[in-house]
N, C-alpha and C positions, 0 to 999 in steps of 0.2 A: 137254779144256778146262783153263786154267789155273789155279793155284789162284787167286790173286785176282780173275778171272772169275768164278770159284763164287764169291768171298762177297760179290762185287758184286750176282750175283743173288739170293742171299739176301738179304741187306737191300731188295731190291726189290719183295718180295710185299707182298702188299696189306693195311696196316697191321689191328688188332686193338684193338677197346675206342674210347676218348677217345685221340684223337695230340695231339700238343704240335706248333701251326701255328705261322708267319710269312708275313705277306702281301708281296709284295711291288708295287704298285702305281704306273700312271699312271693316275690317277682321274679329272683332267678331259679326257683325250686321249678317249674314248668313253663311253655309258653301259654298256656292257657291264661296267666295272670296280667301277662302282656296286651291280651285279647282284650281282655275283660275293663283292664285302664283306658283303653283306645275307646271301647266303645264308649265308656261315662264321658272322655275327653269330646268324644263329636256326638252328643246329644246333648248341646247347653237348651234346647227347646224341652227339656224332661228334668232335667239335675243341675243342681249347680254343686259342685265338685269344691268343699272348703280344705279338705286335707286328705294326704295321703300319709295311713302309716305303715311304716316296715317292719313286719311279721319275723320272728324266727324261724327258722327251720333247721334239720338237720338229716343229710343224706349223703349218697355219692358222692354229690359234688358241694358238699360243706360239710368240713368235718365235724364242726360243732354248730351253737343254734347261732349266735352270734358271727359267726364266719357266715354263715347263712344270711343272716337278717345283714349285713354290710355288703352282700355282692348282690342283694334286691336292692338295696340303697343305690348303688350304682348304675342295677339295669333300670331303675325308674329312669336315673337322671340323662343316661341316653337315650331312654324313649321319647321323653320331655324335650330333648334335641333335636329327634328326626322330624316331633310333632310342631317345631318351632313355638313348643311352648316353654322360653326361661323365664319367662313370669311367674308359672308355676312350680318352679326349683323350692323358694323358700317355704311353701306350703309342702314339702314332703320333711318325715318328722320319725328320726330312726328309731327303733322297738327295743324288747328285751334281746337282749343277751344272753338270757335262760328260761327256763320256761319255772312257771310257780311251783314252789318247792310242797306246797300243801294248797289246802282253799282256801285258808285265813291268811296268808301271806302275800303280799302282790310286791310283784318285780319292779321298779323306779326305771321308767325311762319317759324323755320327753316325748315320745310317741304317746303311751297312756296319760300323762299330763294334758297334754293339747287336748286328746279327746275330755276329759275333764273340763278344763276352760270350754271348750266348746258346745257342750252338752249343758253348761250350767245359762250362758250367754242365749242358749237357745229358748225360744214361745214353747209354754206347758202347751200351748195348741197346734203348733207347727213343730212338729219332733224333727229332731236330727236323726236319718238314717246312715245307719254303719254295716256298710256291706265286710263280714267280713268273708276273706276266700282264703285263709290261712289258719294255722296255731292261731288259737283263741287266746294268746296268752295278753296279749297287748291289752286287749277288751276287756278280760276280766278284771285285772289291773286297776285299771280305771273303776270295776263296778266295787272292787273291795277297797279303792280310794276313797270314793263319796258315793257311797251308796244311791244318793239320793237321785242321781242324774239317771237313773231307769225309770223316772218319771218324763226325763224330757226326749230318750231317744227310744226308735225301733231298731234290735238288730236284728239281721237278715242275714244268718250263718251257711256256708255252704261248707257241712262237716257232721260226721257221720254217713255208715250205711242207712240202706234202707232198713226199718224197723222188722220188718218180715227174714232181712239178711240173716246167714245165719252166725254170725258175729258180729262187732263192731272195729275190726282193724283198720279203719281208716285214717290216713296220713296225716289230715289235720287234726284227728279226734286223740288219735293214738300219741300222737307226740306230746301233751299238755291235759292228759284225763282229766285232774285238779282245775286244770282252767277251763274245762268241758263243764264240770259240774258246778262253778262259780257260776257259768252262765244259764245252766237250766234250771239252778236254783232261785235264780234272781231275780225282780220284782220287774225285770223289764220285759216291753214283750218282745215274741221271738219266731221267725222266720225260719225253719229249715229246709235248705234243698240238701237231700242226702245223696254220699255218691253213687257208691254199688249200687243197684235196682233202680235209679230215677235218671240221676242228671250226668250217668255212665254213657247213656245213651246220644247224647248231644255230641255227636265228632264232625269231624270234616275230613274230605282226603286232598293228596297229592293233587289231584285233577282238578276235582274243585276248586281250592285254595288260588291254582296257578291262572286257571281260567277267570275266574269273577275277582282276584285281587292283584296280578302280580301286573305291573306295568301302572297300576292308575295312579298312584303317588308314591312319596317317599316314605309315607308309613307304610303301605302294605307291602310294599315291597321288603320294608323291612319286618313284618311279621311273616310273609311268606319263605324269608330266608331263616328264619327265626325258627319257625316251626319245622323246614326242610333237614336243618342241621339234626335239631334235637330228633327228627324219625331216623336221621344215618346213624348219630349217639347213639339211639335204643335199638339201631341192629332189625329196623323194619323192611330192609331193601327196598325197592321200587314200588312196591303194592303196598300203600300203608293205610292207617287209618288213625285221626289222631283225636283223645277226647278234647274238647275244650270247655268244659265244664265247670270252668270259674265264671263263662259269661251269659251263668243262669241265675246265677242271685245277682246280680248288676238287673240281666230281664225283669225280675221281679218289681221293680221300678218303672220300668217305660208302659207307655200307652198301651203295647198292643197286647192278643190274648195269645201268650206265650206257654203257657201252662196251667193243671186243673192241680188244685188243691184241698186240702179240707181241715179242718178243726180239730185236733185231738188233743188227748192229757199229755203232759210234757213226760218224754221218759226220763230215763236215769243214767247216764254213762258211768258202768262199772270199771274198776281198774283192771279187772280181766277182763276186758275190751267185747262187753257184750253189753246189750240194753235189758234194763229190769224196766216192768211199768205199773205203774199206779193210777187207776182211773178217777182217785180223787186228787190228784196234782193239776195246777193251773194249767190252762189251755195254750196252747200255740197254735201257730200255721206250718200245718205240713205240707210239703208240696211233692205230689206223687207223679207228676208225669208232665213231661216238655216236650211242646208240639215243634218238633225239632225244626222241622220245613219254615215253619211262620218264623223264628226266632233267627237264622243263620239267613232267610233274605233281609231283616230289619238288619242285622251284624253287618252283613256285606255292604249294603246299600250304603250305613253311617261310615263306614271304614274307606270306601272308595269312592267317595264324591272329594270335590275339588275345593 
């Protein structure tokens, strides 16, 4: 193996103590992003939470990426309310606008800046982790600003299918290929939870939800109406099932054994949204399967205590 191989995988083990986060978010694009901030927000015994950035997006309900990345700005800054956290207002930090026009190009927003300053400010031995659970565009940004801070940070991408899938259409992947492959190009290391075949599987339902969340405080109550809405939105009727599968790479941080993983050569995101792979490409973590049970009692437990 080579040497930069090795100290790839070393910086990949599974962090120790309080890690020093970054979020990186489309918050109004699903509720599952919502989930996923709540949980980093009531784990300060595992993360300390330095910044949150706002991800582009663009779907039904934004018509462009920027109309997108402004109405997660927003839903942060009500959840930040429910959470009686306006301390944390100033630490959220708006994104692109568009997504990377090619791989050599990065988009200027103070969202990829901050991550910048922050990445550079960080210990070569204590990396900043950057969950991101959106368009990777933000992120890459930052990697084709200064290169050099994929020496101080780990990301931890949840995007992309599973590699077996038999395409790569996936939402975050598909919206920013150009910023897909700045990041699996890149000298940093790298986390992936993919969605179709792995972390598809992580849902919750109607009964669930209302049973262990609804009534304990004024967050869950508001993630439970949160999540209620958008199953009437998608036309689920009364039987539903919902994934929340942004608050698997947040997992990937906390204590407990949430999930089995393993070691493989980084693929390739093509722009016809499939994976090429090369077994002499530098290594990552893959993460093939989430112990759904262990992971949604940790979620509950942090979401509905007092």
């Amino acid at each position: 193996m080579r040497i930069d191989d090795m100290k790839l995988l070393e910086r990949l083990k599974k962090p120790q103590g309080i890690v020093d986060v970054v979020l990186d978010t489309d918050t109004y694009n699903e509720i599952d992003d919502q989930f996923a901030l709540s949980y980093l927000l009531r784990s300060p015994e595992e993360v300390n939470l330095k910044a949150v950035l706002v991800a582009p997006f663009k779907n039904y309900r934004a018509a462009t990426p920027g109309e997108g990345m402004e109405k997660s700005y927003e839903e942060i800054m009500r959840l930040l309310t429910v959470c009686d956290r306006e301390d944390f207002k100033p630490m959220v930090y708006k994104g692109s606008r568009e997504y990377l026009p090619d791989e050599n190009t990065f988009v200027e927003s103070e969202a990829a800046r901050k991550l910048v300053e922050l990445a550079k400010a960080q210990e070569k031995e204590k990396p900043l982790y950057v969950v991101a659970i959106g368009a990777i565009t933000n992120v890459a940004s930052a990697l084709l600003m200064a290169p050099e801070i994929a020496e101080k940070i780990v990301i931890i991408w949840l995007g992309g299918h599973a590699h077996h899938w038999p395409d790569n259409k996936e939402f975050n992947c598909k919206q920013d290929v150009a910023g897909a492959r700045v990041l699996f190009n890149s000298k940093a290391p790298l986390v992936q939870l993919p969605c179709m075949g792995v972390v598809s599987s992580f849902v919750t339902t109607k009964y669930e939800i209302e049973h262990h969340l609804l009534g304990k405080n004024k967050l869950c109550d508001y993630l439970v109406k949160s999540i209620t809405d958008e199953a009437v939105e998608c036309n689920r009727g009364n039987f539903w099932s919902k994934p929340i599968w942004d608050v698997c790479a947040v997992a990937w941080l906390m204590k407990g054994n949430f999930m089995e993983e393993r070691i493989v050569s980084r693929p390739i995101p093509q722009y016809d949204h499939r994976w090429s792979f090369d077994d002499e490409r530098p290594p990552m973590v893959y993460v093939s399967h989430i112990y759904r049970d262990k992971l949604i009692e940790d979620l509950f437990t942090k979401l509905s205590a007092n």
